[in-house]
N, C-alpha and C positions, 0 to 999 in steps of 0.2 A: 708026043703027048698032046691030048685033045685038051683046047683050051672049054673051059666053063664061064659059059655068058650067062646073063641076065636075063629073066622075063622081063618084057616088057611092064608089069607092074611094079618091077624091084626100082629104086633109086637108091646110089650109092652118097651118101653123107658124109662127108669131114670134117669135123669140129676143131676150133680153135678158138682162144681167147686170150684178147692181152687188156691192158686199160683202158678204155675209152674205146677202143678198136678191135675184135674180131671178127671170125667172118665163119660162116657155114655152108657149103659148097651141096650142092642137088646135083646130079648127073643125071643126063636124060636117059632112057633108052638106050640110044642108037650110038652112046657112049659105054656100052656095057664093055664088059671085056679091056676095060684099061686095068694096068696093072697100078695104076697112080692116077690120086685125084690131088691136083694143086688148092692149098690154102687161097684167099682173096684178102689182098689188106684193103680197105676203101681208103680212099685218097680224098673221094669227091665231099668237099663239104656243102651242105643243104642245109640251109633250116627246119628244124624240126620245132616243136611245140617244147616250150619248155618255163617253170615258174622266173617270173621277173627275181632278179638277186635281191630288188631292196623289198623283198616281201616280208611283212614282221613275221618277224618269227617267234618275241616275245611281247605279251601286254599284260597290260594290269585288267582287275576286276571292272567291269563300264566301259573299256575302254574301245573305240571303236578305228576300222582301218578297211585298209583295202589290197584283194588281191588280186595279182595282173600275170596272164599266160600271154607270151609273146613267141614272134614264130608260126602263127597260122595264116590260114587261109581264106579269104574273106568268103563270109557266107557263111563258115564252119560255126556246129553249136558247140559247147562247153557244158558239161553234167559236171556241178560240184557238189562234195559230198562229205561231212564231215560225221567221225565219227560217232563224234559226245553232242551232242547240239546243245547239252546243257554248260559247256565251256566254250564253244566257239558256235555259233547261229550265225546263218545267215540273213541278211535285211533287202528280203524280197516280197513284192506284193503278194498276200496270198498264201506265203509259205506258214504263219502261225494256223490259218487254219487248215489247213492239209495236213502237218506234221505233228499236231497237237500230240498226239499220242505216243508219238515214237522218240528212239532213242539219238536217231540219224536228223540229221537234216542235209536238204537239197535244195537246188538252184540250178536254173540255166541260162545261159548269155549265149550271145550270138554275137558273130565278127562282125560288123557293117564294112558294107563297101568300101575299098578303098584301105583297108585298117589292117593290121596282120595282129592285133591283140584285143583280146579282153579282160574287162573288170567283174570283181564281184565285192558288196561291201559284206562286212564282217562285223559281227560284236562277240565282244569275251564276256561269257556269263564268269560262270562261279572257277576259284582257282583249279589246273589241272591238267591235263594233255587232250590234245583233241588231233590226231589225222584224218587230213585233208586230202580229198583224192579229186583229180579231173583227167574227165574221159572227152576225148576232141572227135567229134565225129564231123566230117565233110561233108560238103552238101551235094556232090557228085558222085562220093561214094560209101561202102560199106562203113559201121565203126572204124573212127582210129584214137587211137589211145597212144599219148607220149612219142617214144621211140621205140615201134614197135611192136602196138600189142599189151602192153603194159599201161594202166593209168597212170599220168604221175601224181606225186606224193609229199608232201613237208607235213609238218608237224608247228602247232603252235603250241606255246606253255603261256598259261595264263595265271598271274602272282595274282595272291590277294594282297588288300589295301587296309593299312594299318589308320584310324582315324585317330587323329591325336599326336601324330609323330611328323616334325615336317622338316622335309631333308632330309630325314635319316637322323633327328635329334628330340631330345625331347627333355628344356630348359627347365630347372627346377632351382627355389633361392629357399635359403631358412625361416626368413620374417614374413615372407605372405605369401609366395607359391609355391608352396609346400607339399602338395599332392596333384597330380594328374592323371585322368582316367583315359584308356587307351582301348578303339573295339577294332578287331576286326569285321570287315565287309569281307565279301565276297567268297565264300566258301559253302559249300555244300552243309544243308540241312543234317543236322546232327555230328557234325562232324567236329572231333573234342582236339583241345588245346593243349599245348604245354607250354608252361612259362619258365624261362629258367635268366638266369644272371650270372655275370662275371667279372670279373676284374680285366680292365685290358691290358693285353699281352706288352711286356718289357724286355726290352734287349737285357740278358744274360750279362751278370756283372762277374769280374775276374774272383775268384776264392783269396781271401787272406787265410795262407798257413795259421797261422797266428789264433786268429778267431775258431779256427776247425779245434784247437788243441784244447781250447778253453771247456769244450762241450756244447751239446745242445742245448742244454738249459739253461744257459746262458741268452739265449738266440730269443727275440720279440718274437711274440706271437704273428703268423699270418697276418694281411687282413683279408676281411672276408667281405663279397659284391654286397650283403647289408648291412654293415656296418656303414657304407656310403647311402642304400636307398632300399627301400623293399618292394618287394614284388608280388602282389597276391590277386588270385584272380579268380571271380563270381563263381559263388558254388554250385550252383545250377546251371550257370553260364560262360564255357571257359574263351568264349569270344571277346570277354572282358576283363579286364583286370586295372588295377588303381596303383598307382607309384607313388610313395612317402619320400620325400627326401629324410634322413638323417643326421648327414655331416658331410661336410665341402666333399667334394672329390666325384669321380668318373665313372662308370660299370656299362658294359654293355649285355643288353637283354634281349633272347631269341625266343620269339614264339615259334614252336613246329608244331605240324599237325602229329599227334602222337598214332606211333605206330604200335598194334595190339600184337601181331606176330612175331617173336622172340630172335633177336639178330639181323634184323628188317629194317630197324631204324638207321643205322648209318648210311646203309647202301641206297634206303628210300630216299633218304633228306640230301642226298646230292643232287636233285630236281631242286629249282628253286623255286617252285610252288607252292612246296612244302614246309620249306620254314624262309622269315626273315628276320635279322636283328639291326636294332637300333642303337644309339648310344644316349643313354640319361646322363646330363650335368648337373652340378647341386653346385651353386655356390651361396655366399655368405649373406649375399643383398646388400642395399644401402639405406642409408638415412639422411635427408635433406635439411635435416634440427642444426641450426645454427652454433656456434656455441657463442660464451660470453664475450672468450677473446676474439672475437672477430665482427666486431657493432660492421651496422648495414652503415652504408654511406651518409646518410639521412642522420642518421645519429651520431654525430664523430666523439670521442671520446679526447680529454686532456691528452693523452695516452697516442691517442692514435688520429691524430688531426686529417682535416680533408687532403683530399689532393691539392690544392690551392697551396696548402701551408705545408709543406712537408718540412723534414726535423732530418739531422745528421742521422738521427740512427733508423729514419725508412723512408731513403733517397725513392726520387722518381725513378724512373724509366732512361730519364735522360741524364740520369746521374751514374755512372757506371762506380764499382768499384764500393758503394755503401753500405748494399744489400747483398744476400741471396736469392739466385733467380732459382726455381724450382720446373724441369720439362711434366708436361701432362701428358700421363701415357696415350699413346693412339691405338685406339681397338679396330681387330677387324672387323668389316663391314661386312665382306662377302668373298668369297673363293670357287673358283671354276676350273673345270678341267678343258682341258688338248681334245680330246674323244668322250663322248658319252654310249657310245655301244664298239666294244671288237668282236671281230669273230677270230680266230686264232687255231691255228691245227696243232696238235700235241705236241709236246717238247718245244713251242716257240717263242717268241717274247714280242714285250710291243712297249712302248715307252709313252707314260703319259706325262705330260706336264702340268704342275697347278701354277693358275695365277692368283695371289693373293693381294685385294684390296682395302684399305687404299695402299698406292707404294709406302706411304711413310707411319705401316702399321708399327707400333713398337714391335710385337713380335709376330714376325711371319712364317713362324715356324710350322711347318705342314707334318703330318701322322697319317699314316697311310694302313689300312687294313682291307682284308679280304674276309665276305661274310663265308664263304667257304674256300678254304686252304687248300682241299684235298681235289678240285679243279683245278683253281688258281692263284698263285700267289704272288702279293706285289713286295717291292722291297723299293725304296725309293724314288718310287713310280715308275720302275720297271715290271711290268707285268709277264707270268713266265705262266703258259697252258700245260698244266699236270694232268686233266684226264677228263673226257668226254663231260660235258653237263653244262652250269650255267653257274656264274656266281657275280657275286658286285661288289666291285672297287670301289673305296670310301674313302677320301679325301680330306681331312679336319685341320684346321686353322684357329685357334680360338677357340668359338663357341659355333662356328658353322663349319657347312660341312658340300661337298659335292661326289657324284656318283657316277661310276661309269660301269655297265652292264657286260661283263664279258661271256663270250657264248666258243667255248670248246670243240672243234670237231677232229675227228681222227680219219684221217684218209688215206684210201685202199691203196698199198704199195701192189700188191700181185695180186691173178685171178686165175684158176686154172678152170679144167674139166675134166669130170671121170673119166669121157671117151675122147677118143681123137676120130672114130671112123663108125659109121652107122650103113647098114643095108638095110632099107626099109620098105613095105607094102603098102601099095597105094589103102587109105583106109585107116593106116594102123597109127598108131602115135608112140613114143619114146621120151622117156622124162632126161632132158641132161643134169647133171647137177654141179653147178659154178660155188668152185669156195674161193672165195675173199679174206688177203688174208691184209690187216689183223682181224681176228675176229672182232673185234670189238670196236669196227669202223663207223663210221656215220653214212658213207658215201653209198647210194642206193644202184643195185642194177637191172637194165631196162635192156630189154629184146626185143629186135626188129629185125624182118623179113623186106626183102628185096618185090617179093611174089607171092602176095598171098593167096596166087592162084593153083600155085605146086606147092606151096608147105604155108602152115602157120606157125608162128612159136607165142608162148606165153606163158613166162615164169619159168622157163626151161623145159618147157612141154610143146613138144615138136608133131603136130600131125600134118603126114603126108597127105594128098587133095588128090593131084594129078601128075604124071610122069612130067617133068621140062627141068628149069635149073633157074636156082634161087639163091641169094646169098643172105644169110642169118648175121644178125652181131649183135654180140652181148658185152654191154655200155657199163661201164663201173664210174660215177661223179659223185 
């Protein structure tokens, strides 16, 4: 049986992929006629270009920061490139007037000697998602991009900023502060409101048989988020809206941006860009009107002599056993959390701690909510990641309150490929196509060539250059 070789133009391809690690195998030539091409695991660790971890990943409206690629090569430039400029811009000489027009904005930095990273500064315009790309080209050689061919990639969300609400509260009393007006910043031009209110959530009390048998109609009305405070917000202008208190008590109020396509709204407003809620308190107020029974010092009454002259029936201090002593409640001051940002991959938990001051508050009783549940939810400061997104943990103690930002990600257990084996012509190209499974990962993937002088790859588009032998791998993080 006559074996069947290769032209000299054929290269023979073997595909593989696992997580972090596979490899794509070039056969030369003069290796035609093998009946087996071995897979390559790389072992060799190198650095490659890749975004610094503490890069924000979320900010508020104004807010400004900075990000860092680490892992190059000194000398090497940096092309960053965002894709909304009106949610994330960048603060470089020059760039307002170049970019005026456009939707994109750019920037470039360069490695200095001696350095293996660079910066770029950032601001967050209006609330919203903005991807970030940076392409790393060498100064000795061709473009390179990330690992492989690929720029890399993150993602900022930028919240907007509620004026009026501090801490996540917003103190209201019967007798004089009665109303307070609340606007939103930072949000795109024309873009409409919704206001809504609620009662906060209570733990589920046991059913009395008893009670069920009597009837409903028997059973007190609900109460309802305005009967505590109301909620109404500018006809013309739904960036604002005015809070009435009513009557003692608690509700929490969510502005989202409303969504006009029909079954849209749940699945949008899990971005926390989109909506955020606060907690309004109304209490009773005080009054400092003395009354009659209690003359100021200055004035003593037959009744109620000074401290000089005290009487059997309102012993001093050093008199035990005459009086009643009465304790002054201690309010809290202030409450802080263990973490103010996690990140957390699905199905996991993370434990925060409050500290409430001062110690000898009367009550240090802490309340713990989540503005979106269907991320993540806390239960006595255990915090537990239910599913990709962003959501903030709120912390209340009294009348304050503190925040911790948690950020969701779901990461790629397996990756396969269509093919396992490719014959290919100098010239010609072949798309591979890598699934990740779950779908619904966060974790991004990046292809890199050993030789970009026999094959390139990018995005799973493989063209052959020249006959020799190269090794491909496609990066799942």
């Amino acid at each position: 049986m006559k074996k069947k070789f290769l032209s000299k133009k054929h290269m023979a391809v073997l595909l593989s992929a696992v997580l972090a690690a596979g490899s794509l195998s070039f056969v030369p030539a003069e290796y035609a006629g093998l009946s087996m091409v071995y897979a390559e695991e790389s072992t060799e660790e190198t650095a490659t270009p890749a975004f610094a971890e503490d890069n924000p990943e979320i900010m508020a409206s104004g807010d400004k920061g900075t990000l860092k690629i680490t892992g190059l090569k000194a000398g090497s430039t940096v092309t960053w490139t965002s894709d909304n400029k009106a949610v994330i811009d960048f603060e470089t000489e020059g760039a307002e007037e170049e970019q005026a027009e456009t939707e994109e904005a750019t920037a470039d930095t360069t490695v200095t000697d001696g350095a293996t990273e660079t910066t770029v500064k950032v601001k967050a315009g209006v609330a919203g998602e903005a991807n970030i790309s940076a392409t790393v080209k060498e100064a000795s050689e061709e473009q390179k991009t990330g690992a492989g061919g690929s720029p890399l990639t993150c993602k900022i969300t930028v919240n907007f900023k509620l004026d009026g609400v501090t801490d996540g509260n917003v103190n209201l009393d019967l007798k004089e502060n009665k109303t307070a007006e609340i606007t939103v910043s930072g949000v795109a031009d024309g873009t409409e409101l919704e206001w809504t209110s609620a009662l906060p959530a209570k733990e589920e009390e046991p059913e009395n048989p008893d009670e069920n048998e009597e009837g409903s109609e028997n059973q007190p009305e609900a109460p309802k988020p305005e009967d505590v405070a109301t909620v109404t917000s500018a006809e013309n202008d739904t960036t604002k809206a005015t809070i009435t208190a009513v009557a003692v008590g608690e509700i929490n109020v969510t502005v989202a941006v409303k969504e006009e396509a029909e079954g849209q709204a749940d699945e949008a407003r899990t971005e926390s860009w989109k909506q955020q809620t606060f907690t309004v308190k109304v209490t009773e107020g005080q009054t400092e009107e003395p009354t009659p029974e209690q003359p100021t010092p200055e004035q003593p009454t037959p009744e109620q002599p000074t401290p000089e002259q005290p009487t059997p029936e309102q012993p001093t201090p050093e008199q035990p056993g005459g009086g009643t002593s009465t304790n002054t409640p201690v309010a809290v001051s202030g409450i802080s959390l263990s973490q103010t940002t996690i990140t957390l991959d699905k199905g996991k938990t993370a434990a925060l701690t409050a500290t409430v001051a001062p110690e000898n508050a009367t009550d240090k009783t802490v309340i713990w909510s989540s503005s979106n549940e269907k991320v993540a939810t806390v239960s006595n400061g255990t915090v537990t990641a239910v599913a990709k997104g962003t959501a903030t943990i709120t912390a209340k103690a009294g009348d304050k309150t503190a925040t911790c930002t948690v950020t969701v990600k779901v990461p790629a257990s397996k990756v396969t490929l269509n093919t396992k084996q490719i014959y290919m012509v100098k010239g010609k190209s072949v798309n591979v196509k890598a699934t990740v499974t779950p779908s619904d990962t966060t974790d991004k993937t990046s292809w890199s060539t050993s030789n970009k002088k026999v094959a390139t790859v990018k995005n799973g588009k493989i063209s052959a250059r020249k006959t020799g032998k190269a090794t491909c791998k496609i990066t799942v993080k």
